[in-house]
C-alpha positions as CSV (number, residue, x, y, z in Angstrom):
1,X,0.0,0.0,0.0
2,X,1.7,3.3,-1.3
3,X,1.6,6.2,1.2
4,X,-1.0,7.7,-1.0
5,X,-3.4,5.1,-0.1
6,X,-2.6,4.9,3.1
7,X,-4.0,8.5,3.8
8,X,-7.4,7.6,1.7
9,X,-7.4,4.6,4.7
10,X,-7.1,7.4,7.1
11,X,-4.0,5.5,8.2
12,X,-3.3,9.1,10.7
13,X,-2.4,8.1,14.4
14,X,-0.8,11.3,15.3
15,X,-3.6,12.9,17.1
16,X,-7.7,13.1,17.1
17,X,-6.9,16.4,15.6
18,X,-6.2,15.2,12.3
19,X,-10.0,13.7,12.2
20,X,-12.5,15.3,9.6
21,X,-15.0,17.5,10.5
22,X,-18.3,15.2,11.7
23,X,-21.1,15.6,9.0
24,X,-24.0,17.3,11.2
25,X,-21.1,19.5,12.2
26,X,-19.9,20.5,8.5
27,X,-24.3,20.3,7.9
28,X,-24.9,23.2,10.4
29,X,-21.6,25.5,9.4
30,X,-23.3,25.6,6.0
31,X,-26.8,26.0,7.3
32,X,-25.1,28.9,9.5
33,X,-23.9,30.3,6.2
34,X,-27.2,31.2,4.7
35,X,-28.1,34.8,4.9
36,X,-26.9,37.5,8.0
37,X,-26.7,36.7,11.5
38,X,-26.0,39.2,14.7
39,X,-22.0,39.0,15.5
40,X,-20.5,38.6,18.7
41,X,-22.0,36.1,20.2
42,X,-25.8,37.5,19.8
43,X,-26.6,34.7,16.7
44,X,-29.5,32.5,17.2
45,X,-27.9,29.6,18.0
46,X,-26.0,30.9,21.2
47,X,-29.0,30.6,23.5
48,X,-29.3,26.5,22.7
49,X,-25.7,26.1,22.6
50,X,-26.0,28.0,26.6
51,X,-29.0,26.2,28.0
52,X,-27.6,22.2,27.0
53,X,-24.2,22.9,28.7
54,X,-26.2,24.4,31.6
55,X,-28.5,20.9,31.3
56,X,-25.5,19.0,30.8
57,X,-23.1,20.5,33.6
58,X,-26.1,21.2,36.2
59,X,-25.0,24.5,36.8
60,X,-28.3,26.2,35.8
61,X,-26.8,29.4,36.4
62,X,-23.8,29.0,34.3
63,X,-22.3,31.4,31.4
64,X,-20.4,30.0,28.7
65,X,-18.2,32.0,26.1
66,X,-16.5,29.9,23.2
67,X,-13.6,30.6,21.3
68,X,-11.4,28.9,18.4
69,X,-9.0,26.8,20.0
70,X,-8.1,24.9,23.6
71,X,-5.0,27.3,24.4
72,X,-7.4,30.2,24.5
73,X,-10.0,28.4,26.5
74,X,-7.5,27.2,29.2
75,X,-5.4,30.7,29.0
76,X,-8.7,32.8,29.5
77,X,-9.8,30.2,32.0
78,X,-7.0,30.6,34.1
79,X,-6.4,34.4,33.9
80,X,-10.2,34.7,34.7
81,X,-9.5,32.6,37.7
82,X,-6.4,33.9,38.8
83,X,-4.0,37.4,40.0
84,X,-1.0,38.0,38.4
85,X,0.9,37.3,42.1
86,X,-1.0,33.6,42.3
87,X,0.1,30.4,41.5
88,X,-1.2,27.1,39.0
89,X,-1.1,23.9,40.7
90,X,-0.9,21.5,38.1
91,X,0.8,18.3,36.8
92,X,4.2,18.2,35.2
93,X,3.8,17.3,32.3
94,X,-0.2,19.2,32.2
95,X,-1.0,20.4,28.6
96,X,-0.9,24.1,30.3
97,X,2.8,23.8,31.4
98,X,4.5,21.6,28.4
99,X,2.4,22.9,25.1
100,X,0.9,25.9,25.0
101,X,3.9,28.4,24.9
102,X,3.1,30.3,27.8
103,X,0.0,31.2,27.3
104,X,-1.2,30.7,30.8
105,X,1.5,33.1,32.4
106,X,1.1,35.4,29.6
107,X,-2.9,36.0,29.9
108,X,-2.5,35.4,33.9
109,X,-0.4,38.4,33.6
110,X,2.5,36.3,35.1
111,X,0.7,33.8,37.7
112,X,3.5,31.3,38.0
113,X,3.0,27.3,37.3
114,X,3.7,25.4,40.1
115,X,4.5,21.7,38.6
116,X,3.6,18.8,40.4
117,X,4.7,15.2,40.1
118,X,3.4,12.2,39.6
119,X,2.7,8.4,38.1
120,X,1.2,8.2,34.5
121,X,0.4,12.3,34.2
122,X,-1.8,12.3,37.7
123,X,-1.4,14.0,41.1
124,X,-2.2,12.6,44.1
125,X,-3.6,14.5,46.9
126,X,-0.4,14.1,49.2
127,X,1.3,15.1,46.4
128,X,-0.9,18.6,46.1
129,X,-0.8,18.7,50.6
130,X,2.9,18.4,49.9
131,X,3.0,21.6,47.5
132,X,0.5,23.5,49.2
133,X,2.3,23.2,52.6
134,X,5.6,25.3,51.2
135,X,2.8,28.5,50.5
136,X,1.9,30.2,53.6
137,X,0.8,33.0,52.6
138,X,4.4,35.5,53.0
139,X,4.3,38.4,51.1
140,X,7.5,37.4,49.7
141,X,6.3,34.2,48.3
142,X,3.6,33.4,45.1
143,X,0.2,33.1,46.7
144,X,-2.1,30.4,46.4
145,X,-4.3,30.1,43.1
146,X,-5.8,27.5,41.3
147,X,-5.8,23.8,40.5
148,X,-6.1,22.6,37.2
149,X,-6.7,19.0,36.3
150,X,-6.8,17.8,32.8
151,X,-8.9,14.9,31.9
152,X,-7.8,12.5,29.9
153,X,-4.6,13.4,31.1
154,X,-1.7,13.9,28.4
155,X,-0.7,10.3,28.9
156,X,-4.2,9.4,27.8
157,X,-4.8,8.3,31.3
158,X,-8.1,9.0,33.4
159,X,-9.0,10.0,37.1
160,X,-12.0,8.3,38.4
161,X,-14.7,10.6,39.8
162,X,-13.6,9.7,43.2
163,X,-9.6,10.5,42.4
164,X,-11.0,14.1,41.4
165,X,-13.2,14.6,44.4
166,X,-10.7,14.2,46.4
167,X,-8.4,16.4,44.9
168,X,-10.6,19.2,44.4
169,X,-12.6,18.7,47.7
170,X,-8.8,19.5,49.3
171,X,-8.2,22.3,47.0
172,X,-11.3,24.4,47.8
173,X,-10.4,23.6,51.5
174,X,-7.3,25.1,51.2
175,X,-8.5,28.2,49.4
176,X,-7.9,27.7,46.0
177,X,-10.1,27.6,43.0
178,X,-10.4,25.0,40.5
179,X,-9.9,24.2,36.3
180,X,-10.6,21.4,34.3
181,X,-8.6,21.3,31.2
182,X,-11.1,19.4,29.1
183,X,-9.8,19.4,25.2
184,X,-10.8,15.8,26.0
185,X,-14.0,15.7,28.2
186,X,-15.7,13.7,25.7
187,X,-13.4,10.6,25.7
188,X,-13.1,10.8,29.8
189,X,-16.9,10.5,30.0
190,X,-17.3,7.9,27.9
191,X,-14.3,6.1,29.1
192,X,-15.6,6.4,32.8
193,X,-19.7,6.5,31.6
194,X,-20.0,9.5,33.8
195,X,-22.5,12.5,33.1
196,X,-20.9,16.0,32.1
197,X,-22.2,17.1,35.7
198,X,-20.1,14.2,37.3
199,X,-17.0,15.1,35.9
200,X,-17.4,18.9,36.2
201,X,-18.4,18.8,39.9
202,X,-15.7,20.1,42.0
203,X,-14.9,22.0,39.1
204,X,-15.0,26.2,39.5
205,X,-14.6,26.4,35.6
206,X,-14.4,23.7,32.4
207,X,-12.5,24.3,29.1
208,X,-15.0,22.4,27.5
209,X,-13.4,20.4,24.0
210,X,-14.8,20.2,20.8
211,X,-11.7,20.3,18.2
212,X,-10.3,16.9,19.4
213,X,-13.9,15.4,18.8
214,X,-15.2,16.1,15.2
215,X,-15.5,20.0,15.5
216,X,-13.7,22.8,12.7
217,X,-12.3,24.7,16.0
218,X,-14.5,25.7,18.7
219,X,-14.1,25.4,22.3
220,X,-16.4,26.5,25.0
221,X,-15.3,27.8,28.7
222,X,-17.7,27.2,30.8
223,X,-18.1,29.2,34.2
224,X,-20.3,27.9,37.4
225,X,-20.6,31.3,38.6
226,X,-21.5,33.7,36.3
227,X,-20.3,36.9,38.0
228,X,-17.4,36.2,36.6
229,X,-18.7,36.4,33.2
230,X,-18.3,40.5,32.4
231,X,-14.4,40.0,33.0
232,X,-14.1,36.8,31.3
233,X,-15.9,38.8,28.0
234,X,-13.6,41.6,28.1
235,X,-10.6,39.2,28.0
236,X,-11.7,37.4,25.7
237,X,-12.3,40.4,23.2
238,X,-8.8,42.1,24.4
239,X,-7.3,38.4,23.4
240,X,-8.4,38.6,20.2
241,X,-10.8,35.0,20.7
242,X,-14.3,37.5,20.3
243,X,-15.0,35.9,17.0
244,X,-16.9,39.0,14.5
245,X,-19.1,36.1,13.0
246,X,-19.7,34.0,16.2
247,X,-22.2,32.3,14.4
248,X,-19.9,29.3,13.0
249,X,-18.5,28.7,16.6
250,X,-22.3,28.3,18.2
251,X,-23.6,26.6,15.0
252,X,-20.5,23.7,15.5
253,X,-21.4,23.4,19.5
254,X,-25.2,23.8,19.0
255,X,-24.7,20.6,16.3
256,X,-21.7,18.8,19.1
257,X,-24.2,18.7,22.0
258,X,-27.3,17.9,20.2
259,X,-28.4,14.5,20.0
260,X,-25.1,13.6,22.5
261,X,-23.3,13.8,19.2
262,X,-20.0,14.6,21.5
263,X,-20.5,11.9,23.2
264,X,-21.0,9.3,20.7
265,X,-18.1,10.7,18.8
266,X,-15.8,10.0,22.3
267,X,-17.5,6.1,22.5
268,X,-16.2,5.6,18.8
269,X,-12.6,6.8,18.9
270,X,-12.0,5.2,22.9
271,X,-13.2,2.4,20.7
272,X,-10.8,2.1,18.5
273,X,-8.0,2.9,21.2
274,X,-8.8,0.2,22.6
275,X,-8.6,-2.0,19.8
276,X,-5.5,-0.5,18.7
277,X,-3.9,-1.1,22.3
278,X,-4.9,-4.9,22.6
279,X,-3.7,-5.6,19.5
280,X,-0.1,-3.7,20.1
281,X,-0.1,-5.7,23.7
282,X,-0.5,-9.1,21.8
283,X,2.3,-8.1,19.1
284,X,4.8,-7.4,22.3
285,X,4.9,-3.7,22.2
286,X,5.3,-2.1,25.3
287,X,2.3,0.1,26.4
288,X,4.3,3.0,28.4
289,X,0.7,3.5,30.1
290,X,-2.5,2.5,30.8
291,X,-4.5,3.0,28.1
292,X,-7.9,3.9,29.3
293,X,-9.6,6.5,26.5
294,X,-8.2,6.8,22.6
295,X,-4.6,8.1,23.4
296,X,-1.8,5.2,23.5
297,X,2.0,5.4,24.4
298,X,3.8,2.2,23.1
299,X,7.4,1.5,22.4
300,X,8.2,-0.5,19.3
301,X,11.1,-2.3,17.5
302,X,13.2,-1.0,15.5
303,X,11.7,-2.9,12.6
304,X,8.4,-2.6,14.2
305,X,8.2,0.9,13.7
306,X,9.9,1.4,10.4
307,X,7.6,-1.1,8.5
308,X,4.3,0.8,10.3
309,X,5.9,4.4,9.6
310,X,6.4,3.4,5.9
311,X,2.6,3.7,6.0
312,X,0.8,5.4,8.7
313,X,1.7,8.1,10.4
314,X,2.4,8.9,14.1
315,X,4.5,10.6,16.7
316,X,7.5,9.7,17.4
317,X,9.3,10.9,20.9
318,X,12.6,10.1,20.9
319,X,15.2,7.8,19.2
320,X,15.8,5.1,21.3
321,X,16.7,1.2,20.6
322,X,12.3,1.1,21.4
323,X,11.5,4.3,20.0
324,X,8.6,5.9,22.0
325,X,5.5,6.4,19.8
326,X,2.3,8.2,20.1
327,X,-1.0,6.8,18.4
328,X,-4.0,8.4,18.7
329,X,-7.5,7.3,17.3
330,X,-10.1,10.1,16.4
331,X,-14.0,8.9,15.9
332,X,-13.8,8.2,12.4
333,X,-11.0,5.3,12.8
334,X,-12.5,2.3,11.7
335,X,-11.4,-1.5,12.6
336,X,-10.1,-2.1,9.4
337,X,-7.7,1.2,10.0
338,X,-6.8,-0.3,13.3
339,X,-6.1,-3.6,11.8
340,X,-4.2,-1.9,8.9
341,X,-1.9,-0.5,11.5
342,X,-1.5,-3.6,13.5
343,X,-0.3,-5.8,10.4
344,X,2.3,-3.3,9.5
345,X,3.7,-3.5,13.3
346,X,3.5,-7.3,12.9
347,X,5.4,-7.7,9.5
């Protein structure tokens, strides 16, 4: 199979990025194109788009504001929950610390990351206890902020509802305010068949993903109290995210939510992670960890990963005698992909 054909297979594992556009999705951008609409947010589909994640989150009083892409909803998020003189608790390796350039300190004004360790891209709360301890409060020292959790993690690994209860139960005791970093909220409820409200519980504020899951680009932060909302509108416009023609970010999230179209897109590509992930286990990869939504870590052969790069394409991390690899399986992957993949690792 030429490279060529390969890509007609959709033979691309480097992330759930690369996925198409979902067909209701690409339907309602082209209904949204007929005739005017109000800018700015005041289009006709903002008010549905508003009321499901309300439904969905049960935060009946929530305000939500979307933007183009998952480092403005988690920079925004975070300056709109933080001072320039206050600190991010989050993972090492968190999306917010390792890939998004800054942007957190830069729209914080400065807020400094405060990096915490731990197994397979999660905290634990001793680990957190053990970070918050060192901030007392000095004048001469960063002041406590926020927690932010990402889930799926960026090792494609999960925390069950109970692991995040009991991190965010200690962070509100201790006087900090809470993020979720959910570019992948989809996959982590339908990995852990939780409701939106479960997983956004102890949660102060939600980047909310659609890009990952069969959106063009739209992202929606989504606040539980909405006096925060007139602050979170003008930094959003003085970011440059206040999209003129709002109408095709509402029109893609109106079409995500309705119908649990997010979710079944999640159930498909965890799916196909899976599948991919057995299959890698029986051939005598090495799964680097747990593979528990649509993101897998393996190391392969030498051999083992020339013959599958010849084909597909994937990310690779470093160039060791088991190069580590990245595969990732967006909701269009079918079994016949997966399989595709798995007989060019086996030779």
């Amino acid at each position: 199979m030429t490279r060529q054909a390969a890509t007609e297979m959709n033979l691309n594992f480097a992330s759930d990025n690369t996925g198409p556009v979902a067909g209701p999705i690409m339907d309602a951008i082209l209904a949204a194109n007929r005739g005017g609409a109000m800018p700015y947010g005041a289009d006709p589909w903002m008010p549905e788009v508003r009321a499901r994640l309300r439904e969905m989150f049960d935060w009946p009083e929530a305000e939500v504001l979307l933007v183009a892409t998952g480092t403005g909803a988690n920079a925004l998020a975070l300056a709109g929950l933080v001072r320039p003189w206050e600190s991010v608790l989050c993972h090492r390796i968190a999306h917010i610390e390792v890939d998004e350039c800054g942007a957190p300190e830069f729209y914080t004004g400065g807020a400094k990351m405060i990096l915490i360790d731990g197994p397979d891209a999660k905290m634990s709360p001793d680990a957190l206890a053990a970070a918050l301890a060192g901030m007392e409060g000095s004048v001469h020292n960063v002041q406590r902020g926020a927690l932010s959790l990402s889930n799926v993690t960026e090792a494609g690994t999960l925390y069950t509802l109970d692991e995040l209860a009991a991190l965010t139960d200690l962070a509100h005791a201790e006087g900090l305010v809470t993020h979720l970093d959910g570019a992948r909220f989809a996959n982590a409820c339908a990995a852990l068949e939780c409701t939106a409200a479960e997983l956004a519980r102890g949660f102060d504020m939600v980047s909310f993903g659609g890009t990952k899951n069969g959106c063009m680009g739209v992202e929606a932060i989504v606040m539980r109290d909405p006096a925060r909302l007139r602050e979170m509108e003008l930094r959003r416009k003085r970011a440059g995210q206040l999209w003129s023609k709002h109408r095709f970010l509402s029109a893609q999230m109106a079409a995500y939510l309705r119908d649990d179209l997010w979710l079944a897109n999640a159930r498909a590509a965890n799916a196909a992670g899976r599948r991919l992930a057995a299959g890698l286990e029986r051939l005598g990869a090495e799964l680097v960890h747990p593979v528990q939504a649509n993101m897998i870590f393996v190391r392969l052969d030498r051999d083992q990963h020339a013959r599958a790069m010849a084909e597909a394409q994937f990310v690779q991390y470093d160039d060791a005698p088991r190069p580590l690899c990245r595969m990732v399986c967006d909701f269009t992957k079918t079994g016949a992909e997966v399989d595709r993949l798995l007989e060019l690792v086996a030779g």
